[in-house]
C-alpha positions as CSV (number, residue, x, y, z in Angstrom):
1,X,0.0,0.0,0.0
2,X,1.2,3.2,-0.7
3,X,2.8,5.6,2.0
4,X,0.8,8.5,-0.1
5,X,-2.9,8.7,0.5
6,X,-4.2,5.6,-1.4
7,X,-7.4,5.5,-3.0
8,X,-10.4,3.8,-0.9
9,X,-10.5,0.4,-2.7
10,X,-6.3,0.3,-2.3
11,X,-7.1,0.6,1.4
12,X,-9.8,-1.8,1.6
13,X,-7.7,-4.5,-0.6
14,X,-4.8,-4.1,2.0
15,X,-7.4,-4.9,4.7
16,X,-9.0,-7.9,3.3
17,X,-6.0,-9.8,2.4
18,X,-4.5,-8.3,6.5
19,X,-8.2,-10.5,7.4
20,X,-7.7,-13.1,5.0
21,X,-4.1,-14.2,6.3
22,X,-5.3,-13.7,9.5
23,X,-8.3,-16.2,9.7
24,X,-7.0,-18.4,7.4
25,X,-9.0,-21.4,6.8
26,X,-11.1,-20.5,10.1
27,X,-14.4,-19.3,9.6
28,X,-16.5,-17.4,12.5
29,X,-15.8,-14.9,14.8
30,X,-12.1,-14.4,15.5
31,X,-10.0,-13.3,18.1
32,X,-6.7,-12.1,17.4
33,X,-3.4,-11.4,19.7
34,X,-4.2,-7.7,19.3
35,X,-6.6,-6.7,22.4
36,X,-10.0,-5.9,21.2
37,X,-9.5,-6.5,17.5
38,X,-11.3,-9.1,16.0
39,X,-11.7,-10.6,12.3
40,X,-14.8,-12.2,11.2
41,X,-14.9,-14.6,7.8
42,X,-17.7,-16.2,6.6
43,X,-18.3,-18.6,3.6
44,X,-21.7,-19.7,4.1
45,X,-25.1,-17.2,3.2
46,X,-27.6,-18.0,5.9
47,X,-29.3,-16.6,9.0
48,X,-27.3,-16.7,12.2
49,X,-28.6,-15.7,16.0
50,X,-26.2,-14.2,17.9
51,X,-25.6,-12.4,21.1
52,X,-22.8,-9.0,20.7
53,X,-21.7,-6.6,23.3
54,X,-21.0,-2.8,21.8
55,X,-18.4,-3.0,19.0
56,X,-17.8,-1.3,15.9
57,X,-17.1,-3.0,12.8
58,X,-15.6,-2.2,9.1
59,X,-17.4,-4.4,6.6
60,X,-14.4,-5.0,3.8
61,X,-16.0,-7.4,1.4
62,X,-19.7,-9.1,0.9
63,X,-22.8,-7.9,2.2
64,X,-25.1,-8.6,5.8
65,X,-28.7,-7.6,7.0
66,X,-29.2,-7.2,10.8
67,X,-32.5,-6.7,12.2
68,X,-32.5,-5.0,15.5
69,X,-36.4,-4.3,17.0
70,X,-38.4,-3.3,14.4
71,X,-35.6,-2.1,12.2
72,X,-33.1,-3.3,9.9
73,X,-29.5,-2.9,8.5
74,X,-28.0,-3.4,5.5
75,X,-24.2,-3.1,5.3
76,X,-21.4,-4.3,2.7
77,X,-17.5,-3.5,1.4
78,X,-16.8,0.0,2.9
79,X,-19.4,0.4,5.8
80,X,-18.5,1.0,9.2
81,X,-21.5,-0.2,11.8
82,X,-22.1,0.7,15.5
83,X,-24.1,-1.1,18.0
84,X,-23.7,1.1,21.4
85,X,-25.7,-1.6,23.4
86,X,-25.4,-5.8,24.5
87,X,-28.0,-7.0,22.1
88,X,-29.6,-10.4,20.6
89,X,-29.7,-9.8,16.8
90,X,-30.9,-12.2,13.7
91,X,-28.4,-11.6,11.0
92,X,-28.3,-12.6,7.5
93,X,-25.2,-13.3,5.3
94,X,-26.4,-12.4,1.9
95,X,-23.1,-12.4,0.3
96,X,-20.5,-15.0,0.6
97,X,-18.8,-17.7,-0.1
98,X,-15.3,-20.1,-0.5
99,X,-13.9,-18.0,-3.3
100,X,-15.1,-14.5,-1.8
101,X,-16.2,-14.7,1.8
102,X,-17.3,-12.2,4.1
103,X,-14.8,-10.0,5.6
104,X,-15.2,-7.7,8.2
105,X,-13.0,-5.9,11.5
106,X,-14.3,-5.8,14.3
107,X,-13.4,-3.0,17.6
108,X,-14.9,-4.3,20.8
109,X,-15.8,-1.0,22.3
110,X,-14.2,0.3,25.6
111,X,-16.3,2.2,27.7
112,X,-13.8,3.3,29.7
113,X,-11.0,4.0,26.7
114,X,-14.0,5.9,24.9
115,X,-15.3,8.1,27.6
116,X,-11.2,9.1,28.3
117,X,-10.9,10.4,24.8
118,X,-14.5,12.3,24.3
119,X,-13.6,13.9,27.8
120,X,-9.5,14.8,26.6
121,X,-11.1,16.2,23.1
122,X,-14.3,18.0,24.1
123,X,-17.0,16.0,23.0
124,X,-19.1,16.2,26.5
125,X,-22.4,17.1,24.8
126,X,-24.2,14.6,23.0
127,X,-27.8,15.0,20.7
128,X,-29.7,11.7,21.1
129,X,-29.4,9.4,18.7
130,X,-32.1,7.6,16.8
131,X,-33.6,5.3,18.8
132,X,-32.1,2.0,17.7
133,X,-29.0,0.5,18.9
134,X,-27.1,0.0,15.8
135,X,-26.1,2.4,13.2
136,X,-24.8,2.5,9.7
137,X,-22.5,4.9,7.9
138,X,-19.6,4.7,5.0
139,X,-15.9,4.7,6.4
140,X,-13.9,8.0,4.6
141,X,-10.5,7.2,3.8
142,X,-8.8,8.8,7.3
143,X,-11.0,6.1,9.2
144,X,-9.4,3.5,6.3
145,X,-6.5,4.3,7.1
146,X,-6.6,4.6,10.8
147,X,-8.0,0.7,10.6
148,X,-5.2,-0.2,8.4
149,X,-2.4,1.1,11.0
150,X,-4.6,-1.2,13.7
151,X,-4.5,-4.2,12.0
152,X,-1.0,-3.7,10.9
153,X,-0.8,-4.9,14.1
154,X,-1.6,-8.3,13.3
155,X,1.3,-8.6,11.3
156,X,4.3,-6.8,13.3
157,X,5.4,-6.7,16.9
158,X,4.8,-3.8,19.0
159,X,8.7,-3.7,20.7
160,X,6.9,-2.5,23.8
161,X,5.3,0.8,22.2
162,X,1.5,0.3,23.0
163,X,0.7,1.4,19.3
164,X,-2.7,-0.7,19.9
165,X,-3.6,1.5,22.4
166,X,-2.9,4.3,20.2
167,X,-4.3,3.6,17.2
168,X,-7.7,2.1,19.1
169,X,-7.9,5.8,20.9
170,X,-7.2,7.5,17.2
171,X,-10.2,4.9,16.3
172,X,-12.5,6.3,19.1
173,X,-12.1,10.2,17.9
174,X,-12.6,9.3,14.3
175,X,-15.9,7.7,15.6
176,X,-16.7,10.4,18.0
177,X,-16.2,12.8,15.4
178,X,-18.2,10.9,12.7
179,X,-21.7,10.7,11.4
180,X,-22.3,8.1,13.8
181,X,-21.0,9.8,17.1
182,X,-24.1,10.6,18.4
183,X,-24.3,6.9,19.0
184,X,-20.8,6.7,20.4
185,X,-21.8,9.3,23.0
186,X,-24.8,7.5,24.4
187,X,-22.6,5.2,25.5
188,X,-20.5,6.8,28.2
189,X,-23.1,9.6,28.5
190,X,-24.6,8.9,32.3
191,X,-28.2,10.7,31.2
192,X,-28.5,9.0,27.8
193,X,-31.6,6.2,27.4
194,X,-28.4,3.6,26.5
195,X,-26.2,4.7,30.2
196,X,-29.4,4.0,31.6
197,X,-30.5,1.0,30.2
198,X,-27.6,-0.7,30.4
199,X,-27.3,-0.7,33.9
200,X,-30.2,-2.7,33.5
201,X,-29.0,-4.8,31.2
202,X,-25.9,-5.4,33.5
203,X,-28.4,-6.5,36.0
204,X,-29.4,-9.3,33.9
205,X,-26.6,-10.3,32.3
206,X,-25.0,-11.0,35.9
207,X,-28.3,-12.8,37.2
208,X,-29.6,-13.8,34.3
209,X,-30.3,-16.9,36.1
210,X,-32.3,-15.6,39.0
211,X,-35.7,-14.2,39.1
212,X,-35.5,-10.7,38.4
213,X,-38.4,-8.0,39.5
214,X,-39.0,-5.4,36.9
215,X,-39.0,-2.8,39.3
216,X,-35.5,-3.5,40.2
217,X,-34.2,-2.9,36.7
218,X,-36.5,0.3,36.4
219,X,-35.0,1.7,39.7
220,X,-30.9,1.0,38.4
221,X,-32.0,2.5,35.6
222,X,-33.3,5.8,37.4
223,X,-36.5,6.1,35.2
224,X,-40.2,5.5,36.5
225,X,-41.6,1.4,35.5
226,X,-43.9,2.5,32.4
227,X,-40.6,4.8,31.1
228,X,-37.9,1.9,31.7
229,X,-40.3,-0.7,30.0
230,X,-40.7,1.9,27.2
231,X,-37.3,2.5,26.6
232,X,-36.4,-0.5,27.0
233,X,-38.1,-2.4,24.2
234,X,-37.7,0.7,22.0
235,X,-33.7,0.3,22.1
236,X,-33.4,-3.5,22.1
237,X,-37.1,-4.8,20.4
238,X,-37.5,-7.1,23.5
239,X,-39.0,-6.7,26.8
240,X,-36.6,-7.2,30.1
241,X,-37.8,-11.0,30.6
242,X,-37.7,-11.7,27.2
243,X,-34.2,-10.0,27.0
244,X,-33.5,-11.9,30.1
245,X,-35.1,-15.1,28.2
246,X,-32.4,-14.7,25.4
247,X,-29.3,-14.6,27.5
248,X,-30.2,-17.9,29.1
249,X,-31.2,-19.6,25.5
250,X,-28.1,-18.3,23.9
251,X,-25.6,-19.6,26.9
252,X,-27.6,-22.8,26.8
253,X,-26.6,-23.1,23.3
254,X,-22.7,-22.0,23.9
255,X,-22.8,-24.7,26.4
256,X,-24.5,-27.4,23.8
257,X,-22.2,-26.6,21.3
258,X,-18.5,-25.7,22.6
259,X,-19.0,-27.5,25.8
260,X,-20.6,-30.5,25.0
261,X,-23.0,-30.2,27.6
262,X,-26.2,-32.4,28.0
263,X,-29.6,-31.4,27.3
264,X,-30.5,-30.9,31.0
265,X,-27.1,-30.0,32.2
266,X,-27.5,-26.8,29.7
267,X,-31.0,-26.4,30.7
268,X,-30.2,-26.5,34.4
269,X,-27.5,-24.3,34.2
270,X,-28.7,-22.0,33.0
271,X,-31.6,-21.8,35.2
272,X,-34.5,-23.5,33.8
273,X,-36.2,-25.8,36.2
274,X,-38.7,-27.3,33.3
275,X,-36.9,-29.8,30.5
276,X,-39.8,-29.2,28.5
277,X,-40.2,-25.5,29.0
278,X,-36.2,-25.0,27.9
279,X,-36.8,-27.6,24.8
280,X,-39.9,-25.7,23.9
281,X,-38.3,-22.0,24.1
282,X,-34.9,-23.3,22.7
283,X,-37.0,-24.4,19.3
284,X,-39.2,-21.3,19.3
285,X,-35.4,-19.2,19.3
286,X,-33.1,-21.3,17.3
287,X,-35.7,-23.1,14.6
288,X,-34.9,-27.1,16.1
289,X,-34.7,-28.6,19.3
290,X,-31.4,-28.5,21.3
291,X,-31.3,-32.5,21.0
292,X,-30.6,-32.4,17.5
293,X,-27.6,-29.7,18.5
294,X,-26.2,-31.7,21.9
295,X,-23.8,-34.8,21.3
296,X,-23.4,-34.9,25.2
């Protein structure tokens, strides 16, 4: 790639093939030795369920549909994509395959890192976003190139110079500058609907297990019960014990899959009490019964 400034498709060329030698034959999402950069490579077209934390992603080659609530996303070679809360989403790979697979980057996002740099460079104010959780814009070639120096990374040591903190903080204020900071914001913002929701959603994430009353969630959340159940299913689709519902079926199935688990042992662990009840919701979610997933 050239040290001048190369044209958007040189950039994204430099990326893919970065990805490409990267994953390898390996096919999912990836983790990599760089800390909070992640590949993803896909041959297959299809719908997949999955459960993300924030993160924010540059699509370098084929094209996916996300639907989030009542809403949904398309994004392909050259889009950058936000989701600013810990969300259940349906996703389809509409292109891909062996020859030319899906590519994309993905940032876990740092609350912590983020709020650092919108406080060092001024951006303390925030407009409210539009009310879903994900977001969808095109990457200009200074964000490119920014992405490029990161996953550089992959490639060369660091010799003790934390250049992946540096470039991830560059990252951060492109974002925060961008079309889509408005959704960066309403992540470290302590008034925005997404500060205050996820406190709730922390809540069930740490005892999703448990029986959970509403009116705990609303109270974390600083906002009266019909507000919190408003804004609730108007960021994430879902209503708090469905939400709640999700992060058990979705562990269940992590469990079925990576660990082997038994049926029950998933069920159980995850804190159904009713064989039947976890079978039933587990086929209503992932479209067949977990028996036809668990070997254990």
């Amino acid at each position: 790639m050239s040290i001048l400034r190369p044209p958007k498709e040189e950039i994204l060329d430099h990326l893919r093939t970065s990805v490409i030698t990267e994953a390898g034959k390996r096919t999912g999402f990836l983790g990599t030795t760089v800390p909070k950069l992640n590949v993803v490579r896909r041959v297959q077209q299809g719908q997949k369920l999955s459960f993300n934390e924030p993160y924010l992603a540059l699509i370098l080659q084929g094209t996916k549909k996300t639907y989030i609530a009542d809403k949904s996303f398309t994004y392909t070679a050259g889009d950058i994509v936000i989701t600013n809360l810990s969300l259940s989403s349906r996703t389809i790979v509409q292109e891909a395959s062996s020859e030319r697979p899906f590519l994309s980057i993905v940032l876990t996002l740092d609350p912590l890192i983020l709020s650092d740099v919108a406080r060092r460079y001024g951006f303390d104010a925030f407009e409210e976003a539009d009310s879903s959780a994900m977001a969808v814009s095109q990457a200009d070639n200074d964000f490119l190139l920014t992405f490029a120096r990161m996953s550089s990374l992959l490639e060369k040591e660091q010799n003790g110079i934390p250049l992946d903190r540096l470039y991830y903080e560059e990252l951060m204020l492109r974002l925060l500058a961008s079309d889509l900071g408005s959704w960066a914001l309403e992540i470290v913002s302590p008034d925005s609907r997404v500060s205050k929701i996820t406190k709730a959603i922390d809540i069930l994430k740490k005892d999703y297990k448990e029986s959970i009353r509403i009116g705990r969630l609303a109270d974390a959340s600083n906002l009266s019960l019909s507000s919190f159940n408003r804004q609730f299913k108007a960021l994430t689709g879902t209503t708090p014990l469905q939400y709640q519902k999700q992060l058990r079926l979705h562990e269940a199935d992590r469990l079925l899959r990576f660990e082997k688990r038994s049926v029950s042992q998933a069920a159980f662990s995850v804190g159904y009490s009713s064989l039947a009840q976890f079978s039933g919701d587990y086929k209503k979610f992932f479209g067949q019964l977990p028996s036809q997933v668990s070997v254990g």
